[in-house]
C-alpha positions in Angstrom: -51.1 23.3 31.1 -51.4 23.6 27.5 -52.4 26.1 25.0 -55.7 27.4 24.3 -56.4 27.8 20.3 -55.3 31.0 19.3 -53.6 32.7 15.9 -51.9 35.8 17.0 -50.0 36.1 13.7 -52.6 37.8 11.3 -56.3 37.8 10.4 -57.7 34.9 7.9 -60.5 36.7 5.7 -61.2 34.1 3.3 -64.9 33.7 3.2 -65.3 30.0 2.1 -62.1 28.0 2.9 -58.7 27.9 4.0 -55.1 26.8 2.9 -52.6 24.2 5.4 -49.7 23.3 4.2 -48.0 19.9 5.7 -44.3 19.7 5.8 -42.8 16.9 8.0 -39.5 14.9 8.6 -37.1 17.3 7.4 -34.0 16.1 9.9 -32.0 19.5 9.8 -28.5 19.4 11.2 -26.9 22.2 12.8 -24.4 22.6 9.9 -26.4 23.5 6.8 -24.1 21.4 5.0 -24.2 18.5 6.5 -26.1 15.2 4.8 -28.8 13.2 6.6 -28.8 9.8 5.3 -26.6 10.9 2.3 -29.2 13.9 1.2 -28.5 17.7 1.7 -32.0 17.9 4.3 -31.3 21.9 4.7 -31.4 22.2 0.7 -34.4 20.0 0.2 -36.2 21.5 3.1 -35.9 25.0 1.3 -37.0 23.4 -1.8 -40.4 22.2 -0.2 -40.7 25.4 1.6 -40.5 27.5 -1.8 -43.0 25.1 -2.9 -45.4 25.5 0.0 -44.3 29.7 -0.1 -46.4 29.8 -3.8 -49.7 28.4 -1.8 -49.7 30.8 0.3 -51.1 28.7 3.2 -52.9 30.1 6.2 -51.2 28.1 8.3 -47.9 25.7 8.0 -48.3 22.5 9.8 -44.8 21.1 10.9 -45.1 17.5 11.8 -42.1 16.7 13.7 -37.9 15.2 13.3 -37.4 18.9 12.7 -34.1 18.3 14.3 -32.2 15.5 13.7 -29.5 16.1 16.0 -31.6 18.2 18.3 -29.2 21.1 18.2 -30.3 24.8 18.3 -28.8 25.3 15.5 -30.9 23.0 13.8 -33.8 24.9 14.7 -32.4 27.9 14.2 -32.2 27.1 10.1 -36.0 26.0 10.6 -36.8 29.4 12.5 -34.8 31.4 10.0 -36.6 29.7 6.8 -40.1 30.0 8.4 -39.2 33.8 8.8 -39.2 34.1 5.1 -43.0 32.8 4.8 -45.8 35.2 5.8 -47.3 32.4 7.2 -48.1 31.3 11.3 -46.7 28.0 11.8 -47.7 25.4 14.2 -44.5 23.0 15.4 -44.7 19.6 17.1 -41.9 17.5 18.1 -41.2 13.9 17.0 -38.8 11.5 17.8 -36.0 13.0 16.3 -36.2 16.6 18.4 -35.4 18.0 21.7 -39.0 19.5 22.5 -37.4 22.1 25.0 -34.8 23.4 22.7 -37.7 23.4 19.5 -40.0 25.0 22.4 -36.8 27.7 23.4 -35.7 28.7 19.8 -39.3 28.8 17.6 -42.2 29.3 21.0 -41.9 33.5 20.1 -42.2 32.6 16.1 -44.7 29.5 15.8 -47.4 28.1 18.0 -45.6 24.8 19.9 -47.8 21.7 20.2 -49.9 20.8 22.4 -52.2 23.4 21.6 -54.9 24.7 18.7 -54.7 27.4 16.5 -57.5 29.0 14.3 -57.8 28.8 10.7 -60.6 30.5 10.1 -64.0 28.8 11.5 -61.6 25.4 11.5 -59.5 24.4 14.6 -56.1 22.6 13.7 -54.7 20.9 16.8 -51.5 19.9 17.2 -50.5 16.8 19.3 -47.1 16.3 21.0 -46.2 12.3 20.9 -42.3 12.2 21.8 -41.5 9.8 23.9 -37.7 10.8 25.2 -35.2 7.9 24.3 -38.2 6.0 22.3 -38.7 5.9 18.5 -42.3 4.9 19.0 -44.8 7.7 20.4 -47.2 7.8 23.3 -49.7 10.5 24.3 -50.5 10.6 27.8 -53.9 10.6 29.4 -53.6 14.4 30.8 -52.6 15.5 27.1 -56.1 13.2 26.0 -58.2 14.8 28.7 -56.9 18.0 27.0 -57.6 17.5 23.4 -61.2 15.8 24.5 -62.2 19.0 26.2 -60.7 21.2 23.6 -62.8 19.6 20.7 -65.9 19.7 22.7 -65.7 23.4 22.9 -65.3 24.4 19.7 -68.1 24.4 17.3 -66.7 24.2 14.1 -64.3 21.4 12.3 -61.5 20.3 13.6 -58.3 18.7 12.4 -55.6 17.2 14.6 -52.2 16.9 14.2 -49.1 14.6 15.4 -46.4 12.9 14.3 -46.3 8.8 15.0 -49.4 7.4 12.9 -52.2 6.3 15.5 -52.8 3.2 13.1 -50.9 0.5 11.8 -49.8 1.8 8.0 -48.6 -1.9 6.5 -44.9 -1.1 6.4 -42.7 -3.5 8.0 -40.0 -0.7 9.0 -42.4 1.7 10.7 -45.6 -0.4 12.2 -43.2 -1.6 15.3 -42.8 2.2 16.1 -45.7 4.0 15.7 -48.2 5.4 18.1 -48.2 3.4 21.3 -51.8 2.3 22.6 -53.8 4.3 20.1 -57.3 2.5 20.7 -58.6 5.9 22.6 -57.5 9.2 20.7 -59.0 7.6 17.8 -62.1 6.4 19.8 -61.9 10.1 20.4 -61.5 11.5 17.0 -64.3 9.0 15.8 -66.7 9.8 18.1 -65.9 13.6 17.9 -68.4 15.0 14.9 -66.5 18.1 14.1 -63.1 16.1 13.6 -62.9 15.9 9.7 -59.5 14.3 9.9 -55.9 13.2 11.3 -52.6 14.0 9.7 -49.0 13.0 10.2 -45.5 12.2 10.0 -42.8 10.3 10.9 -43.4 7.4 7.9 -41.2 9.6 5.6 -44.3 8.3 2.5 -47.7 9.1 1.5 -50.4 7.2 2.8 -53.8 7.7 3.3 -57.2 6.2 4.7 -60.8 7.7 4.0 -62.8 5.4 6.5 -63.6 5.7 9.2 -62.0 8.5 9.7 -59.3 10.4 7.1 -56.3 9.6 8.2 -53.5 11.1 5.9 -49.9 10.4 6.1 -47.3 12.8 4.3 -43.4 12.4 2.5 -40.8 13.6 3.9 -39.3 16.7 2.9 -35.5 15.1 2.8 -35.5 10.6 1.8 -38.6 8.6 1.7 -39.3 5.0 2.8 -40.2 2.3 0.6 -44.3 3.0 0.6 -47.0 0.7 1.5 -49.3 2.6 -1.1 -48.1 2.6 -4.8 -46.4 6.3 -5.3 -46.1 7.7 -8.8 -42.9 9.4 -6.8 -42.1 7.0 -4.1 -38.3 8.7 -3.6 -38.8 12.7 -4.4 -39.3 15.0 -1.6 -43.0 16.3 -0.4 -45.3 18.3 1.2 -49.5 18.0 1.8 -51.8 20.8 0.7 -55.1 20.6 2.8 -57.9 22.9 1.9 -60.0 23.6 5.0 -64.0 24.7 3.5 -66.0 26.5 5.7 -68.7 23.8 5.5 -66.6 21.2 6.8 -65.5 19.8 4.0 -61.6 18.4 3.9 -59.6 18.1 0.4 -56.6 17.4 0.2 -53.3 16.5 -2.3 -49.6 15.3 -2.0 -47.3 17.5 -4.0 -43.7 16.5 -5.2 -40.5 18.3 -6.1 -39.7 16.7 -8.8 -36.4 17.4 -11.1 -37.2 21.1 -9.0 -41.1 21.1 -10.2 -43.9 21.4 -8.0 -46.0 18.3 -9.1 -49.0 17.3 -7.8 -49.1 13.3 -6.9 -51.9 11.2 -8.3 -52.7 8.4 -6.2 -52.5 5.1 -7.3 -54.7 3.7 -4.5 -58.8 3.2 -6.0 -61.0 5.0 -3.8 -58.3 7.5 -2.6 -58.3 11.0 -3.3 -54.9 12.6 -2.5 
């Protein structure tokens, strides 16, 4: 029903670790001029990706709202831009997207969640959590079942991908319409050894929680949300750097565009890395 981990695009050699980028919440129109909540989305979406471009990732992780009016054009920009990376890309839809017209326009140029692609000896699985008509997200127990037997057989470290948080983040604006009924895919990811870690979208913030499982939030690339963690950049545009280590290990770090400067964000939070 849904895709088995694969990376089609071009070998990872990298002996020791590995390279994700995070972009999420970018809300492109079909007219590359138009504003989403008074910013230019399509111009701050290219600033992030220029950003991301200089990392070189070995993968691009795209956390959903790719679309804010769910128009093929709107994906089309996205398609086009992601052509000028050398990147793979793996998509998911959020509430803001049409997942059969993201699924039509990017399936021959991106792996579309639900499914896993490899990054080296990691797997990176992306969840799909739209709900049509709904602002909150669900995953259903057939998509579970899935990413249950998926982990199981694969040896090496994990990390999942989706865009509602599957946890309550303390902001009053987004708690009411995050993940619906969470309780089991994280009694899945918990329980799950090789599962170093959850990210995601949809808060338009940073936000992050080590125990007792990483769970990693990450800004928008277009207009942020007031934060629930203190932000040395609460209102400039973002993207997430994850370094995948061959041994498992997970490190990550927020990065702004600020005044048109990649700048890496310091956390404010005590006990928080990135």
């Amino acid at each position: 029903m849904w895709g088995k981990a694969s990376n089609p695009f071009r070998p990872l050699t990298h002996p020791t670790a590995w390279t994700v980028a995070q972009l999420t919440d970018p809300h492109l129109l079909a007219d590359p001029r138009g504003r989403y909540r008074g910013v230019d989305s399509y111009a701050l979406f290219r600033s992030c990706l220029r950003s991301v471009r200089s990392a070189d990732p070995d993968l691009i992780l795209l956390t959903g709202d790719l679309g804010q009016d769910e128009t093929w054009a709107a994906y089309g920009l996205l398609r086009d831009q992601l052509a000028t990376c050398g990147s793979p890309a793996l998509v998911m839809a959020g509430n803001h997207d049409h997942p059969h017209l993201l699924r039509s326009c990017l399936g021959r140029q991106a792996s579309v969640a639900p499914c896993g692609v490899a990054v080296g000896n990691w797997l990176v699985v992306g969840l799909n959590s739209h709900v049509a008509g709904c602002k909150g997200g669900h995953i259903s127990t057939a998509q579970l079942d899935w990413l249950a037997s998926t982990l199981s057989t694969h040896p090496g470290p994990c990390l999942v991908a989706l865009h509602h948080p599957p946890t309550m983040i303390g902001s009053p604006r987004m708690d009411p319409i995050a993940l619906e009924t969470p309780g089991r895919l994280l009694n899945l990811l918990r329980n799950v050894p090789q599962v170093k870690g959850a990210v995601f979208g949809h808060v338009h913030q940073a936000w992050q929680q080590q125990a007792p499982l990483p769970l990693m939030a990450c800004p928008s690339t277009a207009m942020q949300i007031a934060p629930a963690q203190p932000s040395a950049y609460p209102d400039a545009p973002g993207w997430r750097l994850l370094r995948l280590a061959a041994n498992g290990g997970l490190h990550t770090q927020v990065m702004r565009i600020v005044n048109g400067q990649t700048t890496p964000e310091k956390s404010l939070c005590p006990g928080l890395s990135g």
